[in-house]
Backbone as ProteinMPNN parsed JSONL, in Angstrom:
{"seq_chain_A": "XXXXXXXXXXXXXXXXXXXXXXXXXXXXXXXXXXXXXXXXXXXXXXXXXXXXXXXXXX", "coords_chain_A": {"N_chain_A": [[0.845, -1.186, 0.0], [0.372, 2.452, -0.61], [0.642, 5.337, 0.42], [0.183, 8.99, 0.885], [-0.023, 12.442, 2.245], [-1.161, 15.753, 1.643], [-0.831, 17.957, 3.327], [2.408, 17.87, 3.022], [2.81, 18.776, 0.873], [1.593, 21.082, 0.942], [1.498, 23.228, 2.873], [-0.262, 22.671, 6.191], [-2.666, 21.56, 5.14], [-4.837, 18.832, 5.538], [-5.462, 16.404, 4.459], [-4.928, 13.189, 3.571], [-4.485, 10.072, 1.972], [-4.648, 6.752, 1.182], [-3.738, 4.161, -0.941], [-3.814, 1.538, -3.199], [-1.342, 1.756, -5.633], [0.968, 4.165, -6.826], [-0.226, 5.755, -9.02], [-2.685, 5.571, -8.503], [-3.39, 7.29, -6.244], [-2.274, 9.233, -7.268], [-4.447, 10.033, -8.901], [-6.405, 10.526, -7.234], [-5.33, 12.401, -5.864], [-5.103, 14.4, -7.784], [-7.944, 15.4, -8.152], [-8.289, 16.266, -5.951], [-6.545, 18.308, -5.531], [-7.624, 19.982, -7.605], [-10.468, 20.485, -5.832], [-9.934, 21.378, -3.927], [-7.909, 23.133, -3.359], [-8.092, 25.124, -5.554], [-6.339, 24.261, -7.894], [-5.905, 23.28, -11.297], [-4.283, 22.915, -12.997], [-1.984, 20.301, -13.327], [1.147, 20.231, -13.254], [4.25, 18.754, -14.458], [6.19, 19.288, -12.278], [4.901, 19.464, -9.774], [3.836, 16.5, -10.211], [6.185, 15.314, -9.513], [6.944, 16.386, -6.767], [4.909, 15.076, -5.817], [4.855, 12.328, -5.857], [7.535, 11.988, -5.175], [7.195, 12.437, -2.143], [5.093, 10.154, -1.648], [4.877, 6.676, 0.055], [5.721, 4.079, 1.054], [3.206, 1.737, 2.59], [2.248, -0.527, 5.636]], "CA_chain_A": [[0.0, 0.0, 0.0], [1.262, 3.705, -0.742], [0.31, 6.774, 1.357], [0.664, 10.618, 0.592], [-0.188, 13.351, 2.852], [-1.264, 16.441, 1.045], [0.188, 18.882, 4.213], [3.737, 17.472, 3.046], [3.304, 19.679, 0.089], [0.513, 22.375, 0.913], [1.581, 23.343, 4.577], [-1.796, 22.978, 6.723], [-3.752, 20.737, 4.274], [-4.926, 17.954, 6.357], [-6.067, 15.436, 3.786], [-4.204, 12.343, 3.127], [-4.759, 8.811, 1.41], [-3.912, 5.464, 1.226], [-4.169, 3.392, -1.741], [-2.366, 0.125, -3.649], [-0.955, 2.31, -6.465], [1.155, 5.508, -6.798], [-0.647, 6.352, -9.819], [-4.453, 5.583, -8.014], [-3.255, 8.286, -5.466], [-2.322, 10.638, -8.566], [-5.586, 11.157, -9.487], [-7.488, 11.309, -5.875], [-4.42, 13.846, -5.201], [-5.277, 15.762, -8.309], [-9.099, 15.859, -7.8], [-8.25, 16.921, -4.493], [-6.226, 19.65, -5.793], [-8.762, 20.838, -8.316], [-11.811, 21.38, -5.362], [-9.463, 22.24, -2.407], [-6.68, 23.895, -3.212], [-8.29, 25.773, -7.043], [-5.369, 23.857, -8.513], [-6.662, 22.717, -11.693], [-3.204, 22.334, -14.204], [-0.843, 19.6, -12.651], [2.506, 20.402, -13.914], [5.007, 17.906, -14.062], [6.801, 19.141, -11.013], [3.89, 19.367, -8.92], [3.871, 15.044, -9.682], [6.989, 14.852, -9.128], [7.252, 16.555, -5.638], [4.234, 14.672, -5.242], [5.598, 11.133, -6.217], [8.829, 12.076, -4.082], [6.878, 12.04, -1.058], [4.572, 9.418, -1.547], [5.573, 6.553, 0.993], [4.955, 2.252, 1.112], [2.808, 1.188, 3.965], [2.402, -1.797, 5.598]], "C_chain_A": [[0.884, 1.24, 0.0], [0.41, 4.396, -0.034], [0.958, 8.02, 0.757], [-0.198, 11.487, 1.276], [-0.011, 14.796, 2.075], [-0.57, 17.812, 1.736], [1.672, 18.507, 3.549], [3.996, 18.316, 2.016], [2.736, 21.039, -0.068], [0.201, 22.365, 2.56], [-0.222, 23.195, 4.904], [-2.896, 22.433, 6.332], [-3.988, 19.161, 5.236], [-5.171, 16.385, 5.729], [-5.017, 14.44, 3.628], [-5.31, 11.12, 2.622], [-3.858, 7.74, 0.904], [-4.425, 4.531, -0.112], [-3.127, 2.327, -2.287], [-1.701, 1.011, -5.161], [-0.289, 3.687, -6.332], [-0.168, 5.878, -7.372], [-2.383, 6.446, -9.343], [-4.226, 7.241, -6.931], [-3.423, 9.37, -6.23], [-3.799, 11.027, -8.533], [-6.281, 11.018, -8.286], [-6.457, 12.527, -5.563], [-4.804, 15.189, -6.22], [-6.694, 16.207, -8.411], [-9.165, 16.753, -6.62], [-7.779, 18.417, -4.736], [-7.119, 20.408, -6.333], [-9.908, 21.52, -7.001], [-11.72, 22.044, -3.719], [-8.616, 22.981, -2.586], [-6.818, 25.001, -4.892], [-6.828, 25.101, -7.846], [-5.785, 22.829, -9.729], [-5.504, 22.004, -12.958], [-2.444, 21.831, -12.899], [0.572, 19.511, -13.131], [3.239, 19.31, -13.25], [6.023, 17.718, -12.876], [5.882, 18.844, -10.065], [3.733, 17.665, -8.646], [5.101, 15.192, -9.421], [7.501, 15.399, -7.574], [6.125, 15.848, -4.943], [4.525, 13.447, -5.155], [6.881, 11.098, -5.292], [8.368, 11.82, -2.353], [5.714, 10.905, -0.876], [5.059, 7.87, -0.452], [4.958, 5.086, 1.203], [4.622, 2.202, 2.776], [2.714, -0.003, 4.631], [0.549, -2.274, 6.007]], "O_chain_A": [[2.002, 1.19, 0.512], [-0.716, 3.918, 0.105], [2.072, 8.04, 0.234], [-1.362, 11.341, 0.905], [1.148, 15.124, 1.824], [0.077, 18.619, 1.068], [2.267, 19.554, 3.808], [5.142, 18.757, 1.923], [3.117, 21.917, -0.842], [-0.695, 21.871, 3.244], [-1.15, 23.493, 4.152], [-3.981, 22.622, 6.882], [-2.97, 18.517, 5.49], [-5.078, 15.369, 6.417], [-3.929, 15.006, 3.523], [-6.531, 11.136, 2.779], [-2.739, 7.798, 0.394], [-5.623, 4.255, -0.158], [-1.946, 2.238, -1.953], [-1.789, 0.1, -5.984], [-0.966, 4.493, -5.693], [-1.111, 6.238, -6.668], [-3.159, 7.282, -9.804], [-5.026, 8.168, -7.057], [-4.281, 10.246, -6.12], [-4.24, 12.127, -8.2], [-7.211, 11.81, -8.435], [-6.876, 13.55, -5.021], [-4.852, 16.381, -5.917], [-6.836, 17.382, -8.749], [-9.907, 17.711, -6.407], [-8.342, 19.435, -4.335], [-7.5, 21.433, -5.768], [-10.222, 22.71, -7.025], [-12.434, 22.621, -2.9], [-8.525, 23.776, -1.65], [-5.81, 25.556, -5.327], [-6.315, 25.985, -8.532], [-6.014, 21.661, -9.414], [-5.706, 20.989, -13.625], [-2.257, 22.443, -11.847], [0.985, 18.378, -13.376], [3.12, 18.921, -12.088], [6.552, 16.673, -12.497], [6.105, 17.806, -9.443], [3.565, 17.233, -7.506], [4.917, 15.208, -8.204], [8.497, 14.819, -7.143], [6.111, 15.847, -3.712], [4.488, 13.189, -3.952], [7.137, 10.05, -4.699], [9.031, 11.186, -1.532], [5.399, 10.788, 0.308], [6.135, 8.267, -0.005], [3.77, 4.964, 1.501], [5.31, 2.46, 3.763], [3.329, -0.828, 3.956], [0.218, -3.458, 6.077]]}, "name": "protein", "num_of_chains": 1, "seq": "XXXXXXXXXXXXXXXXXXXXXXXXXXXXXXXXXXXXXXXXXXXXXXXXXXXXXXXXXX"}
C-alpha cells in the first residue's frame, strides 16, 4: 500500500490517502487539488514533488 499526505506539500492541508498504487493516489491527489486547493493544471513538477513524497505502507 502507498500513502501521501497532502500537508507534506501544501503546509496545513490535512487530507491524506492510502491506496495500492502511486498512480491511483495521482488522481485522488489531483481531484483533491482541483476542489481544495483551485489547482486545476498539474505540472510535471507538482507530480513529481508529489511522487517524491509518496511513501509504502504496511
Amino acid at each position: 500500500m502507498k500513502s501521501f499526505a497532502c500537508g507534506d506539500v501544501v503546509p496545513g492541508c490535512a487530507a491524506s490517502w492510502v491506496s495500492s498504487t502511486d498512480d491511483e493516489i495521482l488522481v485522488l491527489v489531483a481531484q483533491h487539488a482541483a476542489t481544495a486547493h483551485g489547482i486545476t493544471t498539474v505540472t510535471p513538477e507538482l507530480v513529481e514533488s508529489i511522487t517524491n513524497r509518496i511513501v509504502t505502507v504496511s
